[in-house]
DRENMARPA-205000 format. One record per atom (N, C-alpha, C): residue in one letter; x, y, z. Coordinates in steps of 0.2 Angstrom, whole numbers, plus 5000, padded with zeros to 4 digits. Atoms other than C-alpha are relative to their C-alpha. Example, Ala and Ser with C-alpha at 12.3 -4.5 7.8 and 13.67 -1.06 7.14 Angstrom:
BEGIN
a500449945000a506249785039a500450065000s499649944999s506849955036s499650055003
This chain:
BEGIN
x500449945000x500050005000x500450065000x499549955001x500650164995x499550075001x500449924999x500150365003x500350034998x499949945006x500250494990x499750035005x500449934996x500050674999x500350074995x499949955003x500150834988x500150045002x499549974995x501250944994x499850074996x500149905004x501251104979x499650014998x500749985004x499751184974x500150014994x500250005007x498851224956x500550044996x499749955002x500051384951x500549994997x499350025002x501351354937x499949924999x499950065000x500951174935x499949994993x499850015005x501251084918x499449974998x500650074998x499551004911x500149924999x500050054999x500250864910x499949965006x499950014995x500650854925x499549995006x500550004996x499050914932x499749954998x500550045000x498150784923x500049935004x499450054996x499350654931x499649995008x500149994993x498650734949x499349985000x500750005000x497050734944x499549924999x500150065003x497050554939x500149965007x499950014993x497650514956x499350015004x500649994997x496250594964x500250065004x499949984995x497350724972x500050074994x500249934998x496650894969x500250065001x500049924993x497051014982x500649975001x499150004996x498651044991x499749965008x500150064995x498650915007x499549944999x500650074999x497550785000x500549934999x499850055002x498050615001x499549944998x500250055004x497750454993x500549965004x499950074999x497950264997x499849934994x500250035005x498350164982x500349945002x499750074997x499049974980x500750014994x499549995001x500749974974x500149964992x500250045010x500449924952x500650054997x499649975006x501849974937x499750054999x500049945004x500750094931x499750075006x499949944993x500550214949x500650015002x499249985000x502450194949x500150044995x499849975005x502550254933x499750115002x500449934998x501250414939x500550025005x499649954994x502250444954x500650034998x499250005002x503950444945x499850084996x500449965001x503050584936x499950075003x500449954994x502250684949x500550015006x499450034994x503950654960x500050085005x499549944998x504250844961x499250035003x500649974997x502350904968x499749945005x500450054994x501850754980x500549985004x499650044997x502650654995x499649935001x500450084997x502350454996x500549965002x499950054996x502850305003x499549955003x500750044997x502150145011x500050015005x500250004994x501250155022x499749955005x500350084995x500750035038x499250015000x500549994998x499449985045x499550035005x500549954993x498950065061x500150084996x500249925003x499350235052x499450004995x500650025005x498050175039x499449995005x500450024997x496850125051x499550085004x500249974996x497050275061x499750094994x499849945005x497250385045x498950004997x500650015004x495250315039x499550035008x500449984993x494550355058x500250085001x500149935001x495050525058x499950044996x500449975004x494750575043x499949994993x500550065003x493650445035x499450064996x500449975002x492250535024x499549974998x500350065004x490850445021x499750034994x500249965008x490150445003x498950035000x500949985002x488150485008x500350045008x500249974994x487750635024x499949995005x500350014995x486650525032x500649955004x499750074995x488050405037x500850025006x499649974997x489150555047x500049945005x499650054993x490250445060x499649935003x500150064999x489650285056x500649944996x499250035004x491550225048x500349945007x499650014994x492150065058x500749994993x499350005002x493850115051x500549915000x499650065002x494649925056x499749974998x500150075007x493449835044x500250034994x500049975006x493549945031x500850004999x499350005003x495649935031x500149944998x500050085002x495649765034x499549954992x500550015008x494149735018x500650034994x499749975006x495349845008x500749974999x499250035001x497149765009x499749934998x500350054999x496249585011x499850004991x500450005007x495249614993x500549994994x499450035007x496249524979x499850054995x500149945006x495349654966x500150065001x499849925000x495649834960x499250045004x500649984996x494249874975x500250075002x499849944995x494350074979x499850005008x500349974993x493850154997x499350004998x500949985001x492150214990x499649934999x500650074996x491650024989x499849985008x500150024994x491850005006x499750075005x500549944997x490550175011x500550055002x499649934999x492050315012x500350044993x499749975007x492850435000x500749964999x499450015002x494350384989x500550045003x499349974999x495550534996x499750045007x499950004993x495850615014x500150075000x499649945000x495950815016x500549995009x499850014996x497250835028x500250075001x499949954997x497850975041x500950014995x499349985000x499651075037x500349965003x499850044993x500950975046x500150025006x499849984993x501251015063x500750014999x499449995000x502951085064x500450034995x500050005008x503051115045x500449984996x499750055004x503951055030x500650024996x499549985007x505351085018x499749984993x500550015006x504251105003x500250004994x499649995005x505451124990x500649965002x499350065002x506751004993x499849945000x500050085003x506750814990x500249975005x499950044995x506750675002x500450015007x499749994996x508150695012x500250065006x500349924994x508050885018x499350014999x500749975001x506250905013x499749935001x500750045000x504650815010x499849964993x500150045006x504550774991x500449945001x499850055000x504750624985x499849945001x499950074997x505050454991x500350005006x499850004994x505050455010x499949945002x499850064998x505050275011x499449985007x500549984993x504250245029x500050045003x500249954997x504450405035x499250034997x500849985003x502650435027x499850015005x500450004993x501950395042x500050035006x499849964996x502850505052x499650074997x500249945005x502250635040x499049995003x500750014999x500450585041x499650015006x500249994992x500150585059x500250075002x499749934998x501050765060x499350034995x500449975002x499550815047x499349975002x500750014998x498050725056x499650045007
């Protein structure tokens, strides 16, 4: 499993680029996504390297990432998410199953991160990129 989180907003973007983002499901600036790790998402991130940060991600951060901020797809079903079936359904599912079969939205608005980021540079000093398991550390600093 892999968490895409978009980092640079719409301004100056290439349309390729954007169509790339938009293909994703990632929007706005701090959305993220939860995809399954296929050649052609690899190819999309390789891509998009320079306006998002991903890595894998576990599973209690996924668990905890759908519980607080889980979106259900209809009004009436506000804070009706049990977040550990819906992680466990979604890893578990041998098919190409999104979120939205299992009653939530496909992507996650998240907070700025607490402490803030290095938004212009690449993995090591900053946030772009490929941060490997540090994703998670990231993710919980924007829940």
């Amino acid at each position: 499993m892999i968490a895409i989180i978009r980092i640079k907003g719409k301004v100056g973007i290439r349309k390729d680029v954007e169509e790339t983002l938009n293909r994703l499901r990632l929007r706005r600036k701090y959305t993220c996504v939860v995809v399954r790790e296929k050649k052609e998402i690899l190819g999309m991130l390789k891509k998009v390297k320079d306006y998002v940060a991903y890595g894998k991600i576990d599973k209690k951060t996924f668990v905890e990432l759908v519980k607080k901020r889980g979106l259900p797809l209809k009004r009436q079903d506000k804070g009706k998410i049990d977040a550990e079936k819906v992680v466990r359904e979604f890893i578990e599912s041998k098919t190409e199953k999104k979120l939205d079969n299992f009653g939530i939205k496909n992507f996650f608005r998240l907070h700025p991160p607490r402490g803030g980021i290095k938004s212009k540079e690449h993995f090591p000093k900053g946030v772009l990129g490929n941060n490997k398991e540090k994703i998670n550390d990231l993710i919980k600093r924007m829940l």
